[in-house]
C-alpha positions as CSV (number, residue, x, y, z in Angstrom):
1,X,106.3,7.6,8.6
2,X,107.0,3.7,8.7
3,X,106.1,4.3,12.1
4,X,102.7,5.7,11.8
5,X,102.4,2.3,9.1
6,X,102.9,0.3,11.1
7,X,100.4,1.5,14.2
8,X,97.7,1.7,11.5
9,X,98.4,-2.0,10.3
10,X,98.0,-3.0,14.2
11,X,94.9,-0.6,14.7
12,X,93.8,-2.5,11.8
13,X,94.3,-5.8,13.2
14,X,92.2,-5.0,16.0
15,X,89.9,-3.6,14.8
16,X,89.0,-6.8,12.2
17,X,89.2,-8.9,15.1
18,X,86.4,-6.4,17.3
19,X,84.7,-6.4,14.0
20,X,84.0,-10.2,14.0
21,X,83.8,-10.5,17.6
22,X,81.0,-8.2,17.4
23,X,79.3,-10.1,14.5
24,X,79.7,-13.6,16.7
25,X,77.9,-11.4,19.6
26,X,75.1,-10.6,17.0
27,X,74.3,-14.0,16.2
28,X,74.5,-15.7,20.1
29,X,71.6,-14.9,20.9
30,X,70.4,-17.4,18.5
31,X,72.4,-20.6,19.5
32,X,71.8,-22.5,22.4
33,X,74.9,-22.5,24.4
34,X,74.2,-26.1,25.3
35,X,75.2,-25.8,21.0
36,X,78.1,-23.9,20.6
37,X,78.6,-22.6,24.0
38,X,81.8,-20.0,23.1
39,X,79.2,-17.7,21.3
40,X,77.6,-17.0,24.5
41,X,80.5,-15.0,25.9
42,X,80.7,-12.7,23.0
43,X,76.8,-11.9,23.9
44,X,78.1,-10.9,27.4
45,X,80.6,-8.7,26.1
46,X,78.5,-6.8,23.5
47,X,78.3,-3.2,25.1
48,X,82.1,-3.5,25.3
49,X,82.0,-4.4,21.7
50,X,80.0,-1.7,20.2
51,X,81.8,0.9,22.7
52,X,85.0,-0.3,20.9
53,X,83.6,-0.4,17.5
54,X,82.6,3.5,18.0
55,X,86.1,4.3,19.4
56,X,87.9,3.0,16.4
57,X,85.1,4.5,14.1
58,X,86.2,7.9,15.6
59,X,90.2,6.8,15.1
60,X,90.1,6.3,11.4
61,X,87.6,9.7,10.9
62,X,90.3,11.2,13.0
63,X,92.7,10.0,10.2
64,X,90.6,11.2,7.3
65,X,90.6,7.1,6.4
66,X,87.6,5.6,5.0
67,X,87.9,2.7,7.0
68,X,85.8,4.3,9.8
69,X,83.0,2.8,8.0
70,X,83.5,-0.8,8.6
71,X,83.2,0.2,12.4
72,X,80.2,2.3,11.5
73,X,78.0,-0.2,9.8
74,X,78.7,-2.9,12.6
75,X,77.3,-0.1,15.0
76,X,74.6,0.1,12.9
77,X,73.7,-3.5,12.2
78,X,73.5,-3.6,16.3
79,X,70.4,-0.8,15.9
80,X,67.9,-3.6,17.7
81,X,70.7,-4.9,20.6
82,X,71.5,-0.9,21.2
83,X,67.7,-0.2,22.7
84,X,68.2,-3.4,25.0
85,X,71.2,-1.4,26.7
86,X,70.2,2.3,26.9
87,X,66.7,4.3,26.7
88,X,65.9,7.9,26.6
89,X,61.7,8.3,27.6
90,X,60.6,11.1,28.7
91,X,57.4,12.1,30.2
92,X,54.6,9.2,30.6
93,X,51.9,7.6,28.9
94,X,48.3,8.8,30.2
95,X,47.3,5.0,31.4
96,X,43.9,4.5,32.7
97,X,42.1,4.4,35.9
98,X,42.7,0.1,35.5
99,X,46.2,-0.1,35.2
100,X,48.0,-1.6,37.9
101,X,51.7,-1.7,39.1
102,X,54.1,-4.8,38.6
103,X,57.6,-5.1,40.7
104,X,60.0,-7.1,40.8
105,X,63.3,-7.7,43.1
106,X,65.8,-10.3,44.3
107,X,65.6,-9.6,48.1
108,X,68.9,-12.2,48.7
109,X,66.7,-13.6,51.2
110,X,66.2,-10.2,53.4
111,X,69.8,-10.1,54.0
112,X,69.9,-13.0,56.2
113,X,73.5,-13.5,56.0
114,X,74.1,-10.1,56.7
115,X,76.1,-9.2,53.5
116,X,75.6,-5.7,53.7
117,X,76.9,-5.6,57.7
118,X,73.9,-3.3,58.1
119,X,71.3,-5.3,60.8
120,X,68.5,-2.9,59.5
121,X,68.4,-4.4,56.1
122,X,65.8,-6.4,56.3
123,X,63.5,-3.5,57.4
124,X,64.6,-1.2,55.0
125,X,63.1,-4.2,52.3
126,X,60.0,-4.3,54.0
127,X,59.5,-0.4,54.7
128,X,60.7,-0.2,50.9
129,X,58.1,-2.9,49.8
130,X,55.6,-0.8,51.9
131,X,56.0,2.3,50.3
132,X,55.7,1.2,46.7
133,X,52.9,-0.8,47.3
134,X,52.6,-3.2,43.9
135,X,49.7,-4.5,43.1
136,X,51.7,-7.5,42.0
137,X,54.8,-8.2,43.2
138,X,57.2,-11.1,42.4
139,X,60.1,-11.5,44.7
140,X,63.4,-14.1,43.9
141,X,65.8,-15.4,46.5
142,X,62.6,-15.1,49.0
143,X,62.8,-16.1,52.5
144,X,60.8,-17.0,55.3
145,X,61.3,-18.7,58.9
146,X,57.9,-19.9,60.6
147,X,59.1,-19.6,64.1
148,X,61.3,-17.2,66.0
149,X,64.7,-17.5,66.5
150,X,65.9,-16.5,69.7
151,X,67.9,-13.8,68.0
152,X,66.3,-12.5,65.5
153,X,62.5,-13.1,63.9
154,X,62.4,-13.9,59.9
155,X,58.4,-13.9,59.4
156,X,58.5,-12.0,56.4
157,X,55.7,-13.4,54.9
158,X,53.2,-12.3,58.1
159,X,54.6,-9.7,57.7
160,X,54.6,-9.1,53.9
161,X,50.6,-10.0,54.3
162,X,50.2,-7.2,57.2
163,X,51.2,-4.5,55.3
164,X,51.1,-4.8,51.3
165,X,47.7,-4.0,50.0
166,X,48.5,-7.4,47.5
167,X,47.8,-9.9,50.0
168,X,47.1,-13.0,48.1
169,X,50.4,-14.8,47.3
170,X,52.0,-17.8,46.0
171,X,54.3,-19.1,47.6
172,X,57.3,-22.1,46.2
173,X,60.2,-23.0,47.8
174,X,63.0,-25.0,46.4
175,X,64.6,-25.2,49.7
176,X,63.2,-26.0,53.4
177,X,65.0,-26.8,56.5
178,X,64.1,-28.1,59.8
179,X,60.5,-27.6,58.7
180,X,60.2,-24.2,59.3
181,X,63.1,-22.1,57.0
182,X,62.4,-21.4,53.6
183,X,63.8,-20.7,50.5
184,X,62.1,-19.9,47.1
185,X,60.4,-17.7,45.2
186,X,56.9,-15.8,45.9
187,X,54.4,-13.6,44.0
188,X,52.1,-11.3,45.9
189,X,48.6,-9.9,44.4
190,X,46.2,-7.4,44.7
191,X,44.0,-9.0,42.8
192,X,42.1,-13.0,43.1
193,X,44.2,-16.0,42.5
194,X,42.5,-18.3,40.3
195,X,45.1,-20.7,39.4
196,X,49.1,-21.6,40.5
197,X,51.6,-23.5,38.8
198,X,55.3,-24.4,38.7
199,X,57.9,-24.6,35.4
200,X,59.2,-27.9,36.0
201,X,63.2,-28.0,36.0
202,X,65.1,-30.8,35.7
203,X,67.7,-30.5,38.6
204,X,66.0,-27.7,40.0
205,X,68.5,-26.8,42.4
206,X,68.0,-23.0,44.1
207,X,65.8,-22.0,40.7
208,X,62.3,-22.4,39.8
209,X,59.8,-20.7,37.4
210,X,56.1,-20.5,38.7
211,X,53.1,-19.3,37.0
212,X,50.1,-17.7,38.5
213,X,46.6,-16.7,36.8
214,X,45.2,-13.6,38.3
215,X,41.7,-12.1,38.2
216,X,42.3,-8.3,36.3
217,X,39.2,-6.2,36.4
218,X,37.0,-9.4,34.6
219,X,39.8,-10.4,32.7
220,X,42.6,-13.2,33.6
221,X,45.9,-13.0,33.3
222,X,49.1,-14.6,33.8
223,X,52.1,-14.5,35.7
224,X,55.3,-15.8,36.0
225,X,58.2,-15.6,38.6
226,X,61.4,-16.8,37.4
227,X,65.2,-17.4,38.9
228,X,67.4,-18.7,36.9
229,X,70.7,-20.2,36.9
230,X,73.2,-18.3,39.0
231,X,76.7,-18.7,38.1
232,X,77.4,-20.3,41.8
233,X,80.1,-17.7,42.3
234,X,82.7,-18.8,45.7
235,X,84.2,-15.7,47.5
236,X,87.5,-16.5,45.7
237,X,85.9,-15.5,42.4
238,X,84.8,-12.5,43.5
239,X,88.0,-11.8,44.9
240,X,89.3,-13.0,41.2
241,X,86.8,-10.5,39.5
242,X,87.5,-7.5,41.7
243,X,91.5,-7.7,40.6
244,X,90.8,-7.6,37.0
245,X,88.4,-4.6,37.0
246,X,91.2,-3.1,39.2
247,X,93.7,-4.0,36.1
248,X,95.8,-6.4,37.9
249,X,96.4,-9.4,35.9
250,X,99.0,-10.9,37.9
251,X,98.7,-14.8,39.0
252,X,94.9,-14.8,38.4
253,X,95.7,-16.9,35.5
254,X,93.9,-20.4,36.7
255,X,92.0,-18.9,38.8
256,X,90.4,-16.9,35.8
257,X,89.9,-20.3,33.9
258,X,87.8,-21.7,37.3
259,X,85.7,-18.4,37.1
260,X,85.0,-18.9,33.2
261,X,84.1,-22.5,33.6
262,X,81.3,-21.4,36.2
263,X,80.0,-18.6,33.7
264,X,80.0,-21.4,30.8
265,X,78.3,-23.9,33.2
266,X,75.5,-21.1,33.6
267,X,75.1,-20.2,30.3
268,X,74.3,-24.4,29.5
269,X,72.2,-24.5,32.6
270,X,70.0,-21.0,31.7
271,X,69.4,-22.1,28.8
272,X,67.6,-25.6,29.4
273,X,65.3,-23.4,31.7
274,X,64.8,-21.0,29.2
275,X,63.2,-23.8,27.2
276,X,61.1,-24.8,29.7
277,X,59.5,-21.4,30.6
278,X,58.8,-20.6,26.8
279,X,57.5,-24.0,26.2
280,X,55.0,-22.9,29.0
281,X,54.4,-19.4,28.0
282,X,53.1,-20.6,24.6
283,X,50.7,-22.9,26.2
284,X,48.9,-20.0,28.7
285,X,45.5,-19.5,27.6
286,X,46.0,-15.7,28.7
287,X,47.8,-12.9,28.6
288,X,51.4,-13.3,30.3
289,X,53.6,-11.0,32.3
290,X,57.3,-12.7,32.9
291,X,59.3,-10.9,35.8
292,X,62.6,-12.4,37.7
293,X,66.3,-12.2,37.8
294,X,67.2,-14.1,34.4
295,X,71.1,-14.0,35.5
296,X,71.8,-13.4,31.8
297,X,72.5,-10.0,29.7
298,X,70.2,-8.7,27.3
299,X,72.2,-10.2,24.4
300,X,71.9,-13.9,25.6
301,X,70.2,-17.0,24.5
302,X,67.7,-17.1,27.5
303,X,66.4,-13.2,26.9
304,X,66.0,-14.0,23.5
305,X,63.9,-17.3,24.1
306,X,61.6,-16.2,27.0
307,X,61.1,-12.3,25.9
308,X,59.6,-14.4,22.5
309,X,57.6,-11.9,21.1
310,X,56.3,-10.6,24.1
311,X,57.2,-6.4,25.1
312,X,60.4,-6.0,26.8
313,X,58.8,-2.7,29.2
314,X,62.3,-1.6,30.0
315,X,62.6,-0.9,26.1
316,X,58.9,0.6,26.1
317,X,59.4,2.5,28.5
318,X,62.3,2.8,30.2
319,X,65.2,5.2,30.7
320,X,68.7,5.1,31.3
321,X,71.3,2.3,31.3
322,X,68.4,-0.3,33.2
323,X,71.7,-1.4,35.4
324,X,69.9,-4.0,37.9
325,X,73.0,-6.1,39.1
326,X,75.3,-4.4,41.8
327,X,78.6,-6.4,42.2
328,X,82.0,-7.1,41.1
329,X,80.7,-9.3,38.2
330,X,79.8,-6.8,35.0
331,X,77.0,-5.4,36.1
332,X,74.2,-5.4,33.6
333,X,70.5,-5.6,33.6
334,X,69.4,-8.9,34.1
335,X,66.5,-8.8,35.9
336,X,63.3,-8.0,33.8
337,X,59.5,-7.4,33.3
338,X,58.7,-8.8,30.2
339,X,54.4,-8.0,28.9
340,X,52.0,-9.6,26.8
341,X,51.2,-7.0,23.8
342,X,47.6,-6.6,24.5
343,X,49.6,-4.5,27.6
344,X,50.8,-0.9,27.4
345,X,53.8,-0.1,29.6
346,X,54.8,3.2,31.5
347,X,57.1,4.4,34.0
348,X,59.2,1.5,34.0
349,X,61.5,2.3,36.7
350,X,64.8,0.8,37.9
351,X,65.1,1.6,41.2
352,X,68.5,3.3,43.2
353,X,67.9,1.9,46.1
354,X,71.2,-0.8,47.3
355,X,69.2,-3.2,49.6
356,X,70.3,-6.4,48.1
357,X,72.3,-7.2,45.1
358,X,69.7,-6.2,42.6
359,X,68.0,-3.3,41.9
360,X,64.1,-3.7,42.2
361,X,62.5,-2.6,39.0
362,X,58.9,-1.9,38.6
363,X,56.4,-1.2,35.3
364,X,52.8,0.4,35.2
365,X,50.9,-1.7,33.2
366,X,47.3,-1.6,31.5
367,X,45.1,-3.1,28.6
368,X,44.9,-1.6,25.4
């Protein structure tokens, strides 16, 4: 008996300290981390949280104790963070003849660098890109070499051009070497360009935000490309991520500290941008559409601040866990196709395929 006391007093325990941790996850979206940047790793960790919370909600029902309700009500205070994680649609909205597809991806520049150890990659983008055929398409980690190397030929945009039926693009690149490779970000269009523009980041390193106004059926529209803040991770902390979601916890001690000051340095970074590209969004004269790889969970500062109160589409109308991050890291969604709410989503789709790091997601989209 003093046994089965004592495991209840230690259930207890941590169960009061999930309890607050989840209430601290709650709230982070809320506080800048450049604030009170310790709040923005309970955000990360809030589908871990709730998943607990419901495990220990089931232990003290399993024990005929009432305390199963504490566990209960912090599930269901999390009712509007739930939705951001998981969505059951079925069947699609009737959209009409004027609607128009938006995609997004993170191409990890056309697998330049050969990650995958496949040399067809880069095809398998393009012949991907093909087949869905966006109307608008907004591409991160974009790459493009003018000439041809005598090993290989990188003209992605020519190419790009040649066979998508958006041909009008914007093109910015944060990076350019030699004069003829680039690296940046690009949006391609089906329809006119009437107007381009760039977020301005302090620091801008390997991110950028840019804006483009579009010509919709007699109506403009805006829209904007965004990469954020990466956490900058070295091979080492991969190496350091893979041995703790393989439970070994052995001498991984500093090396776990070096990994958590990169995801803290992140969070602060994200966050200035964050500012920046809502700043901007309030100031469009049109209707916006926001797509990119935000680096950052659903329960973070920098979803919170963009999204505004513009429709997340994955909520609207998505299904399934919206997983778009493939890697060692916790994978979670973190790339996203946010929409004005003069716009009606449907078939928001994240898509299987394993080209790049990220999963390309796309959105039908029309007017109300």
């Amino acid at each position: 008996m003093r046994s089965n006391g004592f495991v209840s007093r230690v259930v207890f325990a941590t169960n009061l300290l999930v309890v607050i941790a989840t209430l601290f996850a709650y709230v982070s979206p809320y506080f800048s981390p450049n604030t009170f940047w310790p709040l923005a790793f309970f955000g990360l960790a809030t589908p871990y949280l709730l998943l607990l919370n419901v495990i220990f909600a089931l232990f003290w029902l399993f024990r005929a104790k009432s305390l199963f309700v504490v566990s209960l009500i912090i599930v269901a205070l999390g009712y509007q963070t739930i939705p951001k994680y998981i969505q059951l649609h079925f069947g699609k909205k009737e959209l009409s003849q004027a609607s128009f597809k938006v995609m997004s991806f993170n191409v990890r520049v056309f697998d330049l660098y050969m990650w995958t150890k496949e040399k067809t990659t880069r095809n398998q983008i393009l012949d991907f890109l093909k087949a869905e055929d966006p109307d608008v398409l907004c591409l991160q980690e974009f790459y493009q070499k003018d000439n041809q190397h005598k090993h290989y030929e990188f003209k992605t945009l020519d190419t790009l051009v040649k066979i998508l039926s958006a041909k009008n693009y914007h093109a910015h690149y944060t990076t350019t070497l030699r004069e003829t490779d680039h690296w940046g970000l690009i949006t391609f269009s089906k329809f006119p360009i009437v107007n381009k523009g760039v977020v301005p980041f302090e620091n801008q390193g390997d991110n950028a935000a840019i804006f483009t106004d579009l010509e919709v059926n007699g109506k403009t529209l805006r829209v904007y490309n965004n990469h954020l803040a990466s956490i900058k991770l070295a091979k080492r902390d991969y190496k350091t991520m893979k041995t703790i979601n393989e439970q070994d916890y052995s001498n991984i001690f500093n090396k776990s500290i070096g990994l958590l000051e990169k995801v803290k340095h992140g969070f602060e970074k994200r966050s200035l941008q964050a500012d920046l590209i809502q700043e901007s969004i309030e100031k469009s004269p049109f209707p916006v559409i926001v797509c990119g790889d935000f680096n950052d969970s659903p329960t973070s500062y920098s979803y919170r601040t963009i999204k505004g109160d513009l429709t997340d589409t994955y909520v609207e109308s998505g299904s399934g866990f919206g997983r778009t991050y493939i890697g060692e890291f916790p994978s979670f969604r973190i790339d996203y196709i946010f929409a004005d709410t003069t716009f009606i989503s449907s078939s928001y789709k994240t898509n299987a395929v394993e080209l790049s790091d990220h999963h390309p997601i796309s959105v039908q989209l029309d007017w109300k």
